[in-house]
C-alpha positions in Angstrom: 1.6 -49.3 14.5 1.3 -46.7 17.4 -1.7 -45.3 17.8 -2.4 -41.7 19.7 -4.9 -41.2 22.4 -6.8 -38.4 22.7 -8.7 -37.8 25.6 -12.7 -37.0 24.7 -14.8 -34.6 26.5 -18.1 -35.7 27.9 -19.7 -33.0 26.0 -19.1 -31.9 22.0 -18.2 -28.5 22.1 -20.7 -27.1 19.9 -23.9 -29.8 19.5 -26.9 -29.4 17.5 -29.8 -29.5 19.7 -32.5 -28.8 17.1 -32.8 -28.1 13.2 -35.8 -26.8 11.9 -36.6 -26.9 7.9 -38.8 -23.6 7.4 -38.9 -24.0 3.8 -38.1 -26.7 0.7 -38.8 -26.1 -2.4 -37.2 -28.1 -5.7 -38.5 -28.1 -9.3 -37.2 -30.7 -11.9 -35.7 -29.4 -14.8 -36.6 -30.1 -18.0 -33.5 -30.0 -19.8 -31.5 -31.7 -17.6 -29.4 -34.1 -19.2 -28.7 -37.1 -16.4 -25.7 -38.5 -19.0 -23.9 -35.0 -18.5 -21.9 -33.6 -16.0 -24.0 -32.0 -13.1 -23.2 -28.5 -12.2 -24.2 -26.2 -9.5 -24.6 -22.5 -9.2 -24.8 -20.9 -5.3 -26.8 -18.4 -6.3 -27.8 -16.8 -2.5 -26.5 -18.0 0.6 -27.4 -16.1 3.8 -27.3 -16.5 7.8 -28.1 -14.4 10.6 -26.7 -15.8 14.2 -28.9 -14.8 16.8 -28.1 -15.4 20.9 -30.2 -16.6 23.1 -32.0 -14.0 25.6 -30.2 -15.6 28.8 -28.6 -18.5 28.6 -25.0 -17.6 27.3 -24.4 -21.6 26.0 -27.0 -21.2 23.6 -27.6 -19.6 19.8 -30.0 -20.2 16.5 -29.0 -19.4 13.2 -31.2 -18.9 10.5 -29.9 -20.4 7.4 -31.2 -19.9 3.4 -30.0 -21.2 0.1 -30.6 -20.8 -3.5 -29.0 -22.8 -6.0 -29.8 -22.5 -9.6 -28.7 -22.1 -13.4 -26.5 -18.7 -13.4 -26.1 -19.4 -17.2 -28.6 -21.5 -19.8 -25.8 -23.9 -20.5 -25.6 -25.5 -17.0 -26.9 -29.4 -16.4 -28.4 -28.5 -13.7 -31.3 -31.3 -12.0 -33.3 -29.0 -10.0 -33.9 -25.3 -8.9 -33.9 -25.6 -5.3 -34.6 -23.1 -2.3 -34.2 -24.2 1.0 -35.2 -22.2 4.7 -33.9 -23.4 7.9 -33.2 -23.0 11.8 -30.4 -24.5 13.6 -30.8 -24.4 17.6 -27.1 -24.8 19.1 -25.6 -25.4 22.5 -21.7 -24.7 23.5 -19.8 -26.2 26.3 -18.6 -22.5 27.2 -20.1 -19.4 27.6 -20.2 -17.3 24.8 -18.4 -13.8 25.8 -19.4 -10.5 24.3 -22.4 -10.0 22.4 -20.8 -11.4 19.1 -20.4 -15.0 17.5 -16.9 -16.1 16.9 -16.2 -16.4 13.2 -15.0 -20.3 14.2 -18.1 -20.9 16.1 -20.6 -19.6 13.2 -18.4 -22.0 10.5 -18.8 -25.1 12.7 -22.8 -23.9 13.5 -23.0 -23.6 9.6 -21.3 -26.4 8.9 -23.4 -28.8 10.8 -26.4 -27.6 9.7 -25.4 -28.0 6.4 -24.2 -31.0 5.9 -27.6 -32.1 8.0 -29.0 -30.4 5.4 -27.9 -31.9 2.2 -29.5 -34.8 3.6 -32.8 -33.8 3.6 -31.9 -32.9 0.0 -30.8 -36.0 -1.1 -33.5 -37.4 0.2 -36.3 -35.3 -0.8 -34.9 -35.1 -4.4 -35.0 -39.3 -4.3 -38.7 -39.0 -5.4 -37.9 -36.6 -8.0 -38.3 -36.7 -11.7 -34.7 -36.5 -12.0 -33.4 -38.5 -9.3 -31.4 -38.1 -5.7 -28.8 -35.2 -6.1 -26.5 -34.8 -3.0 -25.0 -31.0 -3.4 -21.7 -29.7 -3.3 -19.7 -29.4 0.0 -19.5 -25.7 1.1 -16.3 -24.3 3.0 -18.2 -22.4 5.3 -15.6 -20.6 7.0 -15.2 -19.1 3.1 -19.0 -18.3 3.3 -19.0 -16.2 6.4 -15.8 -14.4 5.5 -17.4 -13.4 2.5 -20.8 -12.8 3.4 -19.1 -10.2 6.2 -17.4 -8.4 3.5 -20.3 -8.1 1.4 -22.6 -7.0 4.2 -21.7 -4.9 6.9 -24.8 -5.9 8.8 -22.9 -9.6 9.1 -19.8 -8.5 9.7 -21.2 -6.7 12.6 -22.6 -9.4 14.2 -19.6 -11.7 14.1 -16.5 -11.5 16.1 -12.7 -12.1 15.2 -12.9 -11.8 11.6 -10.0 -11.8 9.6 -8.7 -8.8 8.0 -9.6 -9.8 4.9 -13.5 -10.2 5.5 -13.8 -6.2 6.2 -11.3 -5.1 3.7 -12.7 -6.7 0.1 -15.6 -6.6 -1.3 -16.3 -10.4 -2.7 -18.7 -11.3 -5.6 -22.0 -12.9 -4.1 -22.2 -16.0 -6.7 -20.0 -18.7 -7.0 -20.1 -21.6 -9.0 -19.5 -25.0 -7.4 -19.3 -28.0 -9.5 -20.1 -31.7 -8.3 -18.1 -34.1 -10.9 -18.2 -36.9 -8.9 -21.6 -38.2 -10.9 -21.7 -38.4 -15.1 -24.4 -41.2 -14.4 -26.4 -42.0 -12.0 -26.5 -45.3 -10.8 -30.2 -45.0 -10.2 -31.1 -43.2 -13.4 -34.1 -44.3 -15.4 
């Protein structure tokens, strides 16, 4: 079998130097039904990129999330609300006073998937057990947060057309089917 080398850099790209949780709050719900499908509603996502007073390399992004029941009939676990800051580095300067569209996906996406840990793990205590949630395309999120807000569409460069064109519905349902029951359920 051939195999293809690729040469590494010394240095990621884009590394998370520091992530802050400002805020976690999750409630048990009472009429969750742990032999049911789970199902999660993204209620309110947000972000706002923020660069560094003088060091071009560097950013923070502040990130929040609400997932909850949109309708009664959801099995949903918990109502959960979650604050955060993500302190980032880049192996290049960072031209113009804007955040590449690719840059703000991979910042969100690391901080995201960092964060789903500290879900999972908080939730392990939990009347209704660990939950891990659903995996987020976050290049989706920031195109369609910049086409529902012109305030983040302003602050983030190379956007495609589409992102300041149509207006996008805030909620979106995202289901996770990969648990009917929990191994750890009690």
């Amino acid at each position: 079998m051939a195999m293809s080398q690729v040469q590494l850099l010394n240095q990621p790209n884009l590394n998370l130097e520091a992530l802050q949780v400002q805020s976690l709050m999750f409630e048990a719900l009472s009429d969750y039904d742990e032999e049911a499908e789970q199902s999660y509603t993204l209620t309110e996502i947000g972000f706002l990129p923020e660069r560094h007073e003088t060091e071009r390399t560097r950013f923070r992004v502040f990130f929040e999330a609400k997932f909850d029941k949109a309708d009664p009939k959801e099995n949903v676990p918990y109502r959960i609300h979650i604050r955060s800051v993500g302190y980032f580095v880049t192996l290049k300067d960072i031209a113009g006073d804007k955040l590449g569209a690719v840059l703000l996906s991979n910042a969100l996406t690391i901080m995201y998937g960092a964060l789903r840990g500290v879900i999972m793990q908080s939730t392990g205590a939990g009347e209704n057990g660990s939950i891990v949630l659903p995996t987020l395309l976050m290049s989706e999120v920031v195109v369609l947060a910049a086409a529902v807000d012109d305030s983040v569409a302003s602050l983030v460069a190379d956007l495609p057309p589409q992102a300041t064109s149509a207006k996008a519905p805030a909620r979106r349902k995202v289901q996770n089917r990969s648990t009917k029951k929990r191994p750890n359920s009690r």
